[in-house]
N, C-alpha and C positions, 0 to 999 in steps of 0.2 A: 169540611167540604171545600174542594177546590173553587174558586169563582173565576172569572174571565171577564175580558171587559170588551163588550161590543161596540162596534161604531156606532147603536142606534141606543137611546137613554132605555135604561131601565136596572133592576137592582135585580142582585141574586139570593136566593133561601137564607144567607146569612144576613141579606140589609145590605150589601155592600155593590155601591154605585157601579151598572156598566156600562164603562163611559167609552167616547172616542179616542182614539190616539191623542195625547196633546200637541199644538201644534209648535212651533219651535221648541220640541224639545232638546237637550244637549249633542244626543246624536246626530241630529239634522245636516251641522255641516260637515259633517263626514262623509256622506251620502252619495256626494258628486262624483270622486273616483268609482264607487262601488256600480254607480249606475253606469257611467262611464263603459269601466272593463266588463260589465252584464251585456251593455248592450251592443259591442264588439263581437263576445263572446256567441250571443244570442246571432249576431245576423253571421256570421262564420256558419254557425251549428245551423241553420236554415238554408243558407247560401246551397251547403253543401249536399244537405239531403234532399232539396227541390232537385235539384242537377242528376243528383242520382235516382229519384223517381221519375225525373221526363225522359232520362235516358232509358226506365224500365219500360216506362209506357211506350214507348215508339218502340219498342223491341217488342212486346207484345201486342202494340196494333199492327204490324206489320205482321207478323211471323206466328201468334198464336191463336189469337181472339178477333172474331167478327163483333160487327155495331151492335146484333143481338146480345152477344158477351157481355158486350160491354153496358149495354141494356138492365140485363136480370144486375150486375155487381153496381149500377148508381141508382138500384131502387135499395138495392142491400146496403148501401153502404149510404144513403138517404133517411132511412130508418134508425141507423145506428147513431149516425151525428144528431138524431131531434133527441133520443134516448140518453144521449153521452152530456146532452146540453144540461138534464137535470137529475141524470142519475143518484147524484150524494146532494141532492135535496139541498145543494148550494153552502151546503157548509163549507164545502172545503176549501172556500175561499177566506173564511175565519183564520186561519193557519199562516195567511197572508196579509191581512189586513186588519186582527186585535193586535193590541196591545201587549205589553208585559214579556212572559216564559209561555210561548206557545205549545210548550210539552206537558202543561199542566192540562190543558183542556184538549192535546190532541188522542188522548184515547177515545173520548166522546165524541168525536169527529169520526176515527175508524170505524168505530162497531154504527155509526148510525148509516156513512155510507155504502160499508157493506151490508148494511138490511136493506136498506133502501135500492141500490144498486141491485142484489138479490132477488128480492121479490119482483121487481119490475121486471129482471128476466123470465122468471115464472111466466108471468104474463105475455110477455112478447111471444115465447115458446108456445103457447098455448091459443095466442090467436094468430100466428106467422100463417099458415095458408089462408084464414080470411083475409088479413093486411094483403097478402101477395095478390091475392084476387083483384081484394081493392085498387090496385096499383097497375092495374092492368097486366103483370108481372105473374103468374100462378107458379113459375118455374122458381122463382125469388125465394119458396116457402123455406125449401133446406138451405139453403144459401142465407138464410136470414136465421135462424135457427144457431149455427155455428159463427157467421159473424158476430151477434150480438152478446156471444159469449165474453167479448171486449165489455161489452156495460160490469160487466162482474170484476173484471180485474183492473178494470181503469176504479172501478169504485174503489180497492182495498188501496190502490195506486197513490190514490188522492193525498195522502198525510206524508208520506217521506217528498213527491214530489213538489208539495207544495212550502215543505222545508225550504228544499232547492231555490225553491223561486223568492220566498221570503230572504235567503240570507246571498240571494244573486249568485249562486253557484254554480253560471249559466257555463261555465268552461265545465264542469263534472254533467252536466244535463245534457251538452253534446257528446260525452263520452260514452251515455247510457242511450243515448239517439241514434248513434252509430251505430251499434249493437242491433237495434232494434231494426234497424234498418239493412245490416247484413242477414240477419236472419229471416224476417218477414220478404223482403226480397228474391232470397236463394228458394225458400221455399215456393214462394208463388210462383216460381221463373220455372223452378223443374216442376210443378204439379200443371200449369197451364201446357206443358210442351208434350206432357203424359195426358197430356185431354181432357183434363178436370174440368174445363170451362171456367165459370164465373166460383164454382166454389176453391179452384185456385187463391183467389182473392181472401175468399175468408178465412181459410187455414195459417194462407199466410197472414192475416192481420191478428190472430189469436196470437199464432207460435211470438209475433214481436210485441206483444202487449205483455206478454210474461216475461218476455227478456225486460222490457221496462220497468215491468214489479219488481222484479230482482237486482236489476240494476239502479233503482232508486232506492229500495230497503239497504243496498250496500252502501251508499253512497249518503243518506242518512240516517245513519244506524241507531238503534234503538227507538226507530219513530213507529213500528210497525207493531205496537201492542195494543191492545182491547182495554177498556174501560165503560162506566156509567153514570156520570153524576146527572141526576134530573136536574137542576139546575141549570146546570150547564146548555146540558140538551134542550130544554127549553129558551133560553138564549141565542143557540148556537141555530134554533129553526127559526125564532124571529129575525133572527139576520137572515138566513138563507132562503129561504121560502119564497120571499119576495124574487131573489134575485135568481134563482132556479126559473121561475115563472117566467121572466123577461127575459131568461136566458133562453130557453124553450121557444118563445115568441119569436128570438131573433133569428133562432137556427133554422124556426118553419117560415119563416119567409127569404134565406137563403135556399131553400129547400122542395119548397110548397114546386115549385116550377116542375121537377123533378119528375112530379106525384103526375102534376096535371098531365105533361109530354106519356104519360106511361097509359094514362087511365085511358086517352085522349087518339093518342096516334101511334102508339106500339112499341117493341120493345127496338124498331132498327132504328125509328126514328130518334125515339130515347137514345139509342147510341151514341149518335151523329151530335145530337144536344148537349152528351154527358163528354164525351169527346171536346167540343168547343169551348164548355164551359170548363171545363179541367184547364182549357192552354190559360180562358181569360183570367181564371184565378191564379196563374203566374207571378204574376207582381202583387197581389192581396198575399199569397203565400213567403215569397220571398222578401219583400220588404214588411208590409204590417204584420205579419207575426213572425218575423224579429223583435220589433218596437212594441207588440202586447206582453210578448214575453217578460216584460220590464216596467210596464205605463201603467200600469192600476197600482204598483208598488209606490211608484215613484209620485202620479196623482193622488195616492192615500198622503203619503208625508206633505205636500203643497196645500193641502185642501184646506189647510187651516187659517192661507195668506191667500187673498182673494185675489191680488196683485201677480202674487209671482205664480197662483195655479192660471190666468191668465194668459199670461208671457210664455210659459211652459209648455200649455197647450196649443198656444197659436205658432211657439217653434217648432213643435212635435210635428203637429202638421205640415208645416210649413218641409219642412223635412222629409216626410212621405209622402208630400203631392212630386215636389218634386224629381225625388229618385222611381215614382212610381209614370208620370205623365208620359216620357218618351217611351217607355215599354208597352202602355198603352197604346201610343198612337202607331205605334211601327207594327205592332201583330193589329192592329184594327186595320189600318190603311194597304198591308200589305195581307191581307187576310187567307184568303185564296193560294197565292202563290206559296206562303211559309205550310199551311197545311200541307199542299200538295208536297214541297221537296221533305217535308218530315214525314209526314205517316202515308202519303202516299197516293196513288187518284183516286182509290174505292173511299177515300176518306174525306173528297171536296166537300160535299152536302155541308159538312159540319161547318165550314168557311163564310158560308152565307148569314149565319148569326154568330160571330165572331163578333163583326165592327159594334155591335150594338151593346157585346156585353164587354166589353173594352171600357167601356163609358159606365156601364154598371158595377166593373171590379173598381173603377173611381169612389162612386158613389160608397162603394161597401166599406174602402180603405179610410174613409174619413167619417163614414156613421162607426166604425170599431171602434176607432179614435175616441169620438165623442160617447159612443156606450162606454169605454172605460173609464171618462172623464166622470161621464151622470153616474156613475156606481160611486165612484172615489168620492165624490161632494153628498153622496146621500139622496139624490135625485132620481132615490127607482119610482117611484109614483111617474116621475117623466116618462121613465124607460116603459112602462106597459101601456101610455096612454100613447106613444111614440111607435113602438113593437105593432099594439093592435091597432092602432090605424094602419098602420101599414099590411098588416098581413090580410084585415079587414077587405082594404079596398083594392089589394092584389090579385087575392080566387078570381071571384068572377071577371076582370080584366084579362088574368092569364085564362079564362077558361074560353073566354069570346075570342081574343085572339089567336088560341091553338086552332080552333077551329075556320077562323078565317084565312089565316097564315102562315102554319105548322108552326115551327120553329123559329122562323125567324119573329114571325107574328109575337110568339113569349116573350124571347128577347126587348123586342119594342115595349111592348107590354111592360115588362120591367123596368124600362128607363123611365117611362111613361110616369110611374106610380112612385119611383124612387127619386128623381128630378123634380116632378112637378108637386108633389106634395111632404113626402120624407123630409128631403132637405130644410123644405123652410120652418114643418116642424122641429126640429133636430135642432136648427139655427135659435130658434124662439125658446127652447128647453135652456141650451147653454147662456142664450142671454140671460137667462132666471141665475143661471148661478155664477154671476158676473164675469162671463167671456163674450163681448158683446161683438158685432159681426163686423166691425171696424177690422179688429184683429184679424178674423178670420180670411176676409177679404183680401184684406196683405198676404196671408200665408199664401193664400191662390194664386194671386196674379200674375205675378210673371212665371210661372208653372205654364198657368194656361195661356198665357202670351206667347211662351214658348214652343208648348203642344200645335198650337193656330198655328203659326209660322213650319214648324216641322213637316205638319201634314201637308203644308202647299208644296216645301220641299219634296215631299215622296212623292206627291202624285203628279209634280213635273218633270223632275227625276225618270220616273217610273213608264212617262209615255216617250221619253226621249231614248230611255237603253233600255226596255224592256226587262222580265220576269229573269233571267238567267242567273246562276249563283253568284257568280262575278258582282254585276248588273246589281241587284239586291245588297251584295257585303258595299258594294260603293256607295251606295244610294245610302242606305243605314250610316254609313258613317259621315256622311257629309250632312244628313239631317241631323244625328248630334251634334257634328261641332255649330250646327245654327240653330240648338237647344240650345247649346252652353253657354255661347255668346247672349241668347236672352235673357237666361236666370242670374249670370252673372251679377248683376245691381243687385241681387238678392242677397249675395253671400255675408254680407257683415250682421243681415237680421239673422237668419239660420245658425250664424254661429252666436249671438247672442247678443254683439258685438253691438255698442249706442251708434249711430249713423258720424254724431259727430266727433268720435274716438276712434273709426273704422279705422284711421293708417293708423293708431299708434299703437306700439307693444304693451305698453304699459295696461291698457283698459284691461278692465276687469269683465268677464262674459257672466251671464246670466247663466245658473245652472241650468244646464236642460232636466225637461220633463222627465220624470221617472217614467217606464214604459215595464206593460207584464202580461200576459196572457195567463188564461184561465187554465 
């Protein structure tokens, strides 16, 4: 019988220990180019298909789909992201993070996450018009039906892609992204134009979820076969299980808002919500999953030096606050105006909870961080006692304030609950596993030194030349270069660089943090 060795102790049918990775093993300093050219690779492969989905969406908020549309496909596509968070029952993060020849134990990976993934869609099938009901959504039933057809093929998905990300093959993972993205794209672009509505959306999210099966079983080949060892299997669910659960936890409180705006104030309002909330996750999408695509790989091999997962973490961050803060503040602060010249005046409403979730695609960008770090150190007990307070004390907040202040009211709501309490748990979990808030502090500060000084830029900028496109390209560029000039005193931490070796060539940089997405 084949055995495997998990990150968390226990032994398999034959007696034989399954242990964590070890930590400086021989490999290790090899590591640095690999994550290097990954994480290159990884934000290219992001950079590009964000650009080509904003470019989708404003072609089809303008020209195909109303707020309603747009409505029924972020309950449909709400539904799918809470299902996709635990479809394979969290194994197939094993494939990434054991030990050894991960083709010995990844047949028992494929056949569990496609049962699991399987039968879970049975089930959504089967109660999709009561959930759509639920959701205030009833039009959602079919559209949830055919989208979630994804849970099924992202499940078989799981084993060759998560090759990919194990051995950083992020340059062959943008070439199967691509694809997935010519296709799921052309499809939805001619089924919305033929009047499909929102199941536009699902067809096309299926048709590119199979060009990704296909384009990851080529890409690593021979990973795409069935097996069963019980051993194994039981192994492979004490590691996953937990982290399925937390996973699940974190997606429904990205998510939960979604539900409430649908149940709560209807599907144009939902629009207008799903609308705003799509621009704020701009920077969460373009920059942090770049760096997840890579950070649970790279935090698995650090975990074992309490020092350098530390240093690793507080550059990592230090790194995404920063390329992530001026994007934030320039679509916050200019909120109003970028909606209107992009999607258009029928689409202001959605501008008014913009600034609020600016601040919360912050918050989200640096708890990812931190949930990849708590996974990588062994820290899921943090992760659901972190997860469910937050999701706990988010319903009824967002349920109070839909009702007092539609949409913007959520948004508030969600800074509310992710600021004032999230954070300092999240802060108190990493201090437990020796990242203590000293670090983290640094990686902020001139970030948000930066951002402060920006926004006074914009908004005296902004009553001096006014909203016009001109007006706007000048303003945006003169408040980065009085970002750049802030973070500057930054640049020698960020590169790794000791403060007092910052001029010379010779110093030696601290590897950066491994970074990887799920």
């Amino acid at each position: 019988m084949d055995t495997v060795r998990a990150p968390d102790s226990g032994t398999g049918e034959s007696g034989e220990v399954l242990a964590p990775p070890a930590p400086g093993s021989p490999a290790a300093p090899s590591l640095g180019p690999k994550v290097r050219s990954a994480a290159r690779w990884s934000l290219i492969n992001t950079v590009v298909m964000r650009l080509g989905n904003f470019a989708t969406g404003i072609v089809l908020a303008r020209f195909a789909l109303g707020p309603a549309e747009w409505g029924v496909y972020g309950v449909s596509q709400t539904v799918l992201l809470v299902l996709l968070s635990a479809n394979e029952l969290g194994v197939g993060l094993a494939i990434v993070r054991w030990e050894g020849d991960a083709r010995r134990f990844a047949p028992t990976v494929l056949t569990l996450s496609t049962l699991s993934s399987g039968l879970l869609y049975v089930a959504l099938f089967a109660a999709a018009p009561t959930v759509a009901g639920l959701l205030g959504s009833p039009d959602a039933a079919g559209v949830l039906r055919v989208m979630c057809l994804c849970v099924v093929i992202d499940g078989v998905a799981q084993v060759p892609g998560g090759f990919l990300t194990r051995e950083f093959a992020q340059g062959r993972r943008m070439a199967v992204d691509g694809l997935n993205f010519v296709v799921s794209t052309s499809l939805t672009l001619v089924l919305a134009f033929e009047g499909w509505g929102a199941m536009s959306f699902a067809w096309g999210a299926v048709a590119g979820n199979v060009v990704t099966l296909v384009g990851c079983g080529l890409a690593a080949p021979g990973t795409l076969r069935f097996g069963w060892d019980p051993g194994q299997a039981r192994a492979l669910l004490r590691f996953g299980l937990p982290l399925a659960g937390a996973s699940m936890l974190a997606l429904a409180v990205v998510n939960v808002d979604t539900m409430v705006v649908g149940a709560t104030l209807g599907n144009v309002s939902l629009g207008f919500y799903v609308l705003a909330f799509n621009i704020s996750g701009w920077p969460v999408r373009i920059i942090s999953e770049a760096a997840r695509r890579v950070s649970f790989a790279g935090f698995s091999r650090l975990a074992g030096s309490p020092q350098a997962l530390a240093q690793g973490f507080s550059r990592a961050l230090g790194v995404l606050i920063t390329g992530t803060v001026p994007l934030c503040v320039l679509l916050g602060v200019l909120a109003k105006p970028v909606v209107e010249l992009i999607y258009g005046r029928h689409w202001s409403p959605a501008a008014a909870a913009l600034p609020w979730l600016m601040v919360l695609g912050l918050i989200r960008i640096g708890g990812e961080l931190a949930y990849d770090c708590l996974v990588a150190i062994g820290q899921r007990r943090s992760l659901f006692v972190v997860q469910g307070l937050w999701l706990a004390a988010l319903i009824p907040v967002l349920l109070v304030a839909a009702r007092v202040n539609g949409i913007v009211g959520v948004s508030q709501a969600h800074v509310l609950v992710g600021g004032g309490m999230v954070v300092p748990v999240f802060l108190f979990a990493l201090s437990r596993g020796g990242i203590g808030v000293g670090l983290i502090a640094r990686a902020c500060a001139w970030p948000f030194l930066g951002g402060a000084v920006m926004a006074a830029v914009v908004l005296g900028l902004r009553h001096s030349f006014g909203d016009g496109r001109l007006a706007l390209l000048a303003i945006g560029a003169v408040a980065l270069a009085a970002y750049t000039a802030c973070v500057l005193p930054s640049r020698a931490f960020l590169r790794g660089v000791p403060p007092h070796r910052g001029r010379h060539r010779s110093a030696a940089p601290v590897r950066p943090a491994r970074q990887d997405v799920r």
